[in-house]
VOZA-24971 format. One record per atom (N, C-alpha, C, O): residue number from 1; residue in three letters; atom name; x, y, z. Coordinates in nm, 3 decimals. Atoms other than C-alpha are relative to their C-alpha. Layout:
BEGIN
(r NUM 'ala' 'CA' (X Y Z))
...
end
This chain:
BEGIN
(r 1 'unk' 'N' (0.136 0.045 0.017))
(r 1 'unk' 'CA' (1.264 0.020 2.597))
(r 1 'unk' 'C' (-0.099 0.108 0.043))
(r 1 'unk' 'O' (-0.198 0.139 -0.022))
(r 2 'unk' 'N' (0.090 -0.139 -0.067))
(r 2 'unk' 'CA' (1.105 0.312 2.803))
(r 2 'unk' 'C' (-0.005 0.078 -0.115))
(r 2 'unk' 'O' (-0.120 0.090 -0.159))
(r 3 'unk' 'N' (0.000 -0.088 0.143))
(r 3 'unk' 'CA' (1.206 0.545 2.469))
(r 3 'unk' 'C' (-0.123 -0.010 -0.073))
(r 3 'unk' 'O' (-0.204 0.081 -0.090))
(r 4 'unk' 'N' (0.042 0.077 0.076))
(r 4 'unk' 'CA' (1.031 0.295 2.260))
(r 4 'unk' 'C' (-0.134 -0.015 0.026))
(r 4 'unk' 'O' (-0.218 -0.012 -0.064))
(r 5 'unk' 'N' (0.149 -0.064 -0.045))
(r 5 'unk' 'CA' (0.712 0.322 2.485))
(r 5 'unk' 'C' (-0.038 0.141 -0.040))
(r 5 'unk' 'O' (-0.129 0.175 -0.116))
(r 6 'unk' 'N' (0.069 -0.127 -0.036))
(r 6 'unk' 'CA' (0.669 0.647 2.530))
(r 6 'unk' 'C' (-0.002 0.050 -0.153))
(r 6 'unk' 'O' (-0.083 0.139 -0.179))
(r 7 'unk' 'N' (0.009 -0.072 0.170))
(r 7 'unk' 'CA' (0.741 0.718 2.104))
(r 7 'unk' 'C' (-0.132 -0.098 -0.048))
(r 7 'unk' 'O' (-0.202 -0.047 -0.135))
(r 8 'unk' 'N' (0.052 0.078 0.022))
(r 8 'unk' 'CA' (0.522 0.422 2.076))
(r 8 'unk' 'C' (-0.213 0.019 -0.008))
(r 8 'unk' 'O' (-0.304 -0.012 -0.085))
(r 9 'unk' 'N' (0.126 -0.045 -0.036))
(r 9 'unk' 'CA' (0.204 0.568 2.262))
(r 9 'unk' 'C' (0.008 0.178 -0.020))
(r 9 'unk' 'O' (-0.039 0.255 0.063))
(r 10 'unk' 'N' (-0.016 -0.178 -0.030))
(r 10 'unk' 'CA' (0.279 0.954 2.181))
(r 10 'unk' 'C' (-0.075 0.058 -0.089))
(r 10 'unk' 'O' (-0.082 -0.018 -0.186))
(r 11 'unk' 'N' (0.097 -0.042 0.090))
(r 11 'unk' 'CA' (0.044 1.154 1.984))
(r 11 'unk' 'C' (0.034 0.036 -0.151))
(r 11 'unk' 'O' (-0.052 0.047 -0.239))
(r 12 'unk' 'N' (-0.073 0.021 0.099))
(r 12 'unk' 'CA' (0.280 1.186 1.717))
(r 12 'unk' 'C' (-0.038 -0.118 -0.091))
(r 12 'unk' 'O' (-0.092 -0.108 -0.201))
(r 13 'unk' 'N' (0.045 0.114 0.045))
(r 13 'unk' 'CA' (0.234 0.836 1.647))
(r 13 'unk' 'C' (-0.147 -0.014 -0.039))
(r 13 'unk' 'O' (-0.197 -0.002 -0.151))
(r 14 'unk' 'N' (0.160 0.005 0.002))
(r 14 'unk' 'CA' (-0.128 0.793 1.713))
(r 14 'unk' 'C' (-0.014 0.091 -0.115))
(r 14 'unk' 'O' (-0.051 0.019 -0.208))
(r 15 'unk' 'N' (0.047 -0.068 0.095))
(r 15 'unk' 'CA' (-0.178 1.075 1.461))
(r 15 'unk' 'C' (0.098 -0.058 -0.180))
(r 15 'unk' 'O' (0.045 -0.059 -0.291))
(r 16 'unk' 'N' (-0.060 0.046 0.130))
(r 16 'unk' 'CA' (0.077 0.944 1.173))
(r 16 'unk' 'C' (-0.078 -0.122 -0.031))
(r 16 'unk' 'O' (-0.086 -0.151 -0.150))
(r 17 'unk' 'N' (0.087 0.186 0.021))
(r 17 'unk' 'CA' (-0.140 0.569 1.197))
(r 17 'unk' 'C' (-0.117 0.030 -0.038))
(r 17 'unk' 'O' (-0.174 -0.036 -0.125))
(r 18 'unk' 'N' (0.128 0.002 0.033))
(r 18 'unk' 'CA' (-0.455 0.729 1.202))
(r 18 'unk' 'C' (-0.016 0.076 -0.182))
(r 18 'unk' 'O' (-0.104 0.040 -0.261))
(r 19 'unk' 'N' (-0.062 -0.021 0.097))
(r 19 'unk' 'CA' (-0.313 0.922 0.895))
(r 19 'unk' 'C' (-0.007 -0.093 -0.139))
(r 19 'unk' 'O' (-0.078 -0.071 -0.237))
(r 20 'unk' 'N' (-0.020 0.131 0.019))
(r 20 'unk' 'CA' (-0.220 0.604 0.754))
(r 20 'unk' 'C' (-0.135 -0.090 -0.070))
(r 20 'unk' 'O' (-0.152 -0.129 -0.185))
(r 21 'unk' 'N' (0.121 0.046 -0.042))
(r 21 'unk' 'CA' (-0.562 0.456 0.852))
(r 21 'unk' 'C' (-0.086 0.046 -0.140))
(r 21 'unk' 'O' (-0.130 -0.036 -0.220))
(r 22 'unk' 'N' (0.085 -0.064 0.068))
(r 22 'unk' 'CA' (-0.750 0.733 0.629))
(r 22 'unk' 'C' (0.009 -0.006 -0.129))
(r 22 'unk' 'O' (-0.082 0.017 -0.208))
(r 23 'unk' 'N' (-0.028 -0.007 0.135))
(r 23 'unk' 'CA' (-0.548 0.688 0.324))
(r 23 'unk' 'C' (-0.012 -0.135 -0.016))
(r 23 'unk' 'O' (0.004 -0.136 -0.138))
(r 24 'unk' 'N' (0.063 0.120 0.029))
(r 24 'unk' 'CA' (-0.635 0.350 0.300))
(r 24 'unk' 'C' (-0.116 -0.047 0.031))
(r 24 'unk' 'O' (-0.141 -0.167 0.029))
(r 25 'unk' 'N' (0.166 -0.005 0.009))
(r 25 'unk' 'CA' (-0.992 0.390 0.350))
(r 25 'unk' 'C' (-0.043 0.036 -0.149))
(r 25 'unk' 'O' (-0.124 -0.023 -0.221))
(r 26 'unk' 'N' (0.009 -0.120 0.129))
(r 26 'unk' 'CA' (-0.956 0.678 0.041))
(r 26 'unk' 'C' (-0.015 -0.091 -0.094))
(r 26 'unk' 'O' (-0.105 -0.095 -0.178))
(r 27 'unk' 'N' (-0.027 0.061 0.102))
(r 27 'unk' 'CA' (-0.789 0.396 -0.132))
(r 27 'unk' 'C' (-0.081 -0.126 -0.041))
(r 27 'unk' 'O' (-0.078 -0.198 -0.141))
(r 28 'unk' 'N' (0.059 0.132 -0.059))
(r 28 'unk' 'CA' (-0.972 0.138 -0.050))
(r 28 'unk' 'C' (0.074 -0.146 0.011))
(r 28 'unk' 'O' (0.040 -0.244 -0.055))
(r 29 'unk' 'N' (-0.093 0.083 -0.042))
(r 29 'unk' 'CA' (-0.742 -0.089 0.060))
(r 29 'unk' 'C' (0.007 -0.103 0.091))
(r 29 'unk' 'O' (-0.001 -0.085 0.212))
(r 30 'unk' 'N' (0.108 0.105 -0.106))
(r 30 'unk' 'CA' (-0.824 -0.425 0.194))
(r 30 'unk' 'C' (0.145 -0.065 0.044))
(r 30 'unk' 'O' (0.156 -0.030 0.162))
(r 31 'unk' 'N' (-0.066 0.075 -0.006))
(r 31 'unk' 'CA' (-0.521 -0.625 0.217))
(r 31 'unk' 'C' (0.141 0.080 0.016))
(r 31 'unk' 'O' (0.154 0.196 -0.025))
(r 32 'unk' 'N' (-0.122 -0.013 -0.011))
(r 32 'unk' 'CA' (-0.139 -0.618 0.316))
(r 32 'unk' 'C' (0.098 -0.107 -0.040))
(r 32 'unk' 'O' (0.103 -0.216 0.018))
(r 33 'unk' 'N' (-0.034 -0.110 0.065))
(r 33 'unk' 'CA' (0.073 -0.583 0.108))
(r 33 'unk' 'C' (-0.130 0.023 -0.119))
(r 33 'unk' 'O' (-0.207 -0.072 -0.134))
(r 34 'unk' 'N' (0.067 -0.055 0.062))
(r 34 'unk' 'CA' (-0.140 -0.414 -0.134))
(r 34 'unk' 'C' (0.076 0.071 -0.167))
(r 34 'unk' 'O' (0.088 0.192 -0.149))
(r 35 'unk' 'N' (-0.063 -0.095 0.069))
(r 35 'unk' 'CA' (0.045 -0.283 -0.504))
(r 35 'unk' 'C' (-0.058 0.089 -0.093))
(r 35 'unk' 'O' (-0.142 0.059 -0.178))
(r 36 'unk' 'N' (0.056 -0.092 0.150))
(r 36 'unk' 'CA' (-0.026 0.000 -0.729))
(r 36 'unk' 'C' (0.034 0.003 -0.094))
(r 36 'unk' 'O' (0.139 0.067 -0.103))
(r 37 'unk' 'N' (-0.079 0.002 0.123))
(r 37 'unk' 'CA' (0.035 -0.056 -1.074))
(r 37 'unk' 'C' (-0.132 0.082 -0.127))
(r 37 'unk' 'O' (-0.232 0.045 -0.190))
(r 38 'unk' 'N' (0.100 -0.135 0.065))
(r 38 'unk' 'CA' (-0.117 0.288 -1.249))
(r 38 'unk' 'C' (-0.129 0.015 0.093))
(r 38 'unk' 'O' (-0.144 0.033 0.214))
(r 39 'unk' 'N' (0.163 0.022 -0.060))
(r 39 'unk' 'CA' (-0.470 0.271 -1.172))
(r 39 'unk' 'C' (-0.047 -0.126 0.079))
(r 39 'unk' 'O' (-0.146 -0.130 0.152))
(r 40 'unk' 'N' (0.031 0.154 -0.046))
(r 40 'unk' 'CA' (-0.473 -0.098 -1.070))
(r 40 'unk' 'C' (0.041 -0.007 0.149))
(r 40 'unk' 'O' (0.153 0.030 0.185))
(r 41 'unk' 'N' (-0.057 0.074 -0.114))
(r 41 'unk' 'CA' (-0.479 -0.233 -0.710))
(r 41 'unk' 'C' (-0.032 -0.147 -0.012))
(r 41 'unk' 'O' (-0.135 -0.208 -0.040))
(r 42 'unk' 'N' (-0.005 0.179 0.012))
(r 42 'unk' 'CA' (-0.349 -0.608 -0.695))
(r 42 'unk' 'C' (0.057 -0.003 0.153))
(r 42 'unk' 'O' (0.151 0.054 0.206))
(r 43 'unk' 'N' (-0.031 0.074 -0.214))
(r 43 'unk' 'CA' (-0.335 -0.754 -0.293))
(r 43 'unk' 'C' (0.068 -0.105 -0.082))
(r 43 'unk' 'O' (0.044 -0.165 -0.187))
(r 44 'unk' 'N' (-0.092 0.072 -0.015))
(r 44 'unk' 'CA' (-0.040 -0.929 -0.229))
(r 44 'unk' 'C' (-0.012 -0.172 -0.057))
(r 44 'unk' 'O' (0.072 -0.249 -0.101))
(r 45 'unk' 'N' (0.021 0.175 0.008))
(r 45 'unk' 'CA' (-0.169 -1.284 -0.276))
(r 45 'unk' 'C' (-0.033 -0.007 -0.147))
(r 45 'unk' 'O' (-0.106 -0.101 -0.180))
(r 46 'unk' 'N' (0.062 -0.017 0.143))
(r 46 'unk' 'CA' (-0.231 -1.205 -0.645))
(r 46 'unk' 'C' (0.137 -0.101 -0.096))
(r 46 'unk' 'O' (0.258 -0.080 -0.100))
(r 47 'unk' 'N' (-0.155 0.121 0.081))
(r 47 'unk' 'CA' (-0.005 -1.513 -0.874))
(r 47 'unk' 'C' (0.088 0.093 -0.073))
(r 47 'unk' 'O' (0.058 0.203 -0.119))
(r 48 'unk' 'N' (-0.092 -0.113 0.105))
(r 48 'unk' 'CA' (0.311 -1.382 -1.059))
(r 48 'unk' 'C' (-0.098 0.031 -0.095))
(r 48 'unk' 'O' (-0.155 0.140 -0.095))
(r 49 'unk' 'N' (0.039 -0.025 0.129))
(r 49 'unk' 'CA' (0.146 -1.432 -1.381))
(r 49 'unk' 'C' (-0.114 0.113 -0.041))
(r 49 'unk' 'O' (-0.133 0.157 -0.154))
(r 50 'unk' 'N' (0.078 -0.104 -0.003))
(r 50 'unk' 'CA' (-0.118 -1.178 -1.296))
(r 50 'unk' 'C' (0.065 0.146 -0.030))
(r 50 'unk' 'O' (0.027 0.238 -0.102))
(r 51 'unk' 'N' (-0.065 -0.150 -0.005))
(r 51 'unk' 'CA' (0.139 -0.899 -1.225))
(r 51 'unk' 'C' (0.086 0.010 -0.111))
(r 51 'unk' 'O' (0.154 0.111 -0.128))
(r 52 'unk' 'N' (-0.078 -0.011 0.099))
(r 52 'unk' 'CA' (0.306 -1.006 -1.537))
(r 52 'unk' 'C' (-0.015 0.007 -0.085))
(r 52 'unk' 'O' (0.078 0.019 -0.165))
(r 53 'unk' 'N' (0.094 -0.070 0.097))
(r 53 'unk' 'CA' (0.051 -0.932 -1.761))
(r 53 'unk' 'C' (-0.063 0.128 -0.015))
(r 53 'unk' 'O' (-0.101 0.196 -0.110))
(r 54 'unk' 'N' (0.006 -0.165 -0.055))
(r 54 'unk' 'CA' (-0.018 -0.627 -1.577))
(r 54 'unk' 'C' (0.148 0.085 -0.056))
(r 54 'unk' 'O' (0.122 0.181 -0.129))
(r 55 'unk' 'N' (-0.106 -0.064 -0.001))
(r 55 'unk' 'CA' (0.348 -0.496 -1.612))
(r 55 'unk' 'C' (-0.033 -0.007 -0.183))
(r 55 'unk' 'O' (-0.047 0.092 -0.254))
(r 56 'unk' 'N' (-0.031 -0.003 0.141))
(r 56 'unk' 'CA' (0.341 -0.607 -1.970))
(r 56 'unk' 'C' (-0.097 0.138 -0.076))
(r 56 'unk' 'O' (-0.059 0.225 -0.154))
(r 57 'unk' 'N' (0.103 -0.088 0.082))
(r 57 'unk' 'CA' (-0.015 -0.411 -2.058))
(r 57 'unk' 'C' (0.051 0.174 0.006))
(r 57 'unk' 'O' (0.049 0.259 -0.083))
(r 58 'unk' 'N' (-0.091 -0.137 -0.023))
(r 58 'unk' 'CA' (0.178 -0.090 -1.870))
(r 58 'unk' 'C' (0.072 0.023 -0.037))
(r 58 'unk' 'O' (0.103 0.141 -0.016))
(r 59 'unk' 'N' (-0.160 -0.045 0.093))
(r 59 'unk' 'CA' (0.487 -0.086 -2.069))
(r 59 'unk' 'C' (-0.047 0.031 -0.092))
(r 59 'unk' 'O' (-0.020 0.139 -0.143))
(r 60 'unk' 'N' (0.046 -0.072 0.122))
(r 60 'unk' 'CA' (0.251 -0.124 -2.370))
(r 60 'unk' 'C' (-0.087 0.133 -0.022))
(r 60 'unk' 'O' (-0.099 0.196 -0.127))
(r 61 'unk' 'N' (0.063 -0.125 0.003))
(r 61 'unk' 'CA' (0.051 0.160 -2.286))
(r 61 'unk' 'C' (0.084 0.090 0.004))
(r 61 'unk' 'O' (0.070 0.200 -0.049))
(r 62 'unk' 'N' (-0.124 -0.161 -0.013))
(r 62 'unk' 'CA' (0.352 0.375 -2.206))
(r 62 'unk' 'C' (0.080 0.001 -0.105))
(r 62 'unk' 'O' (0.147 0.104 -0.112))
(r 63 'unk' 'N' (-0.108 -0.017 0.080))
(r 63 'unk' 'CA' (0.558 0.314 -2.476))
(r 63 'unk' 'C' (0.104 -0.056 -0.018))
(r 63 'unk' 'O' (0.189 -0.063 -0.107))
(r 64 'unk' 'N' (-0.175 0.061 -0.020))
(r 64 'unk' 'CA' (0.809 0.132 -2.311))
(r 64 'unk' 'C' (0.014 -0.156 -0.008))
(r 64 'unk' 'O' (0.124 -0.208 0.004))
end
């Protein structure tokens, strides 16, 4: 547990979160989980049928 502190509070850390922190400012990123689908952000609480019209419009745009 001592390990687990001291990796916990070490500047290592602190700097990978704040890291973290910045790229989801960039992204603008409100919610957890959060997915990217191309250009699209859909937060977690978004119904299947949303992401399944999404997936569909992305296959048709790609080709696939």
């Amino acid at each position: 547990m001592e390990q687990f502190e001291r990796d916990r509070t070490s500047a290592a850390a602190r700097d990978a979160v704040n890291q973290d922190v910045e790229l989801t400012r960039q992204l603008r990123l409100s919610s957890t989980p959060t997915f990217v689908l191309n250009d699209l952000l859909v937060p977690g609480n978004t119904p299947v049928e949303f992401f399944e019209s999404v997936v569909a419009r992305v296959r048709e745009n790609s080709g696939g």
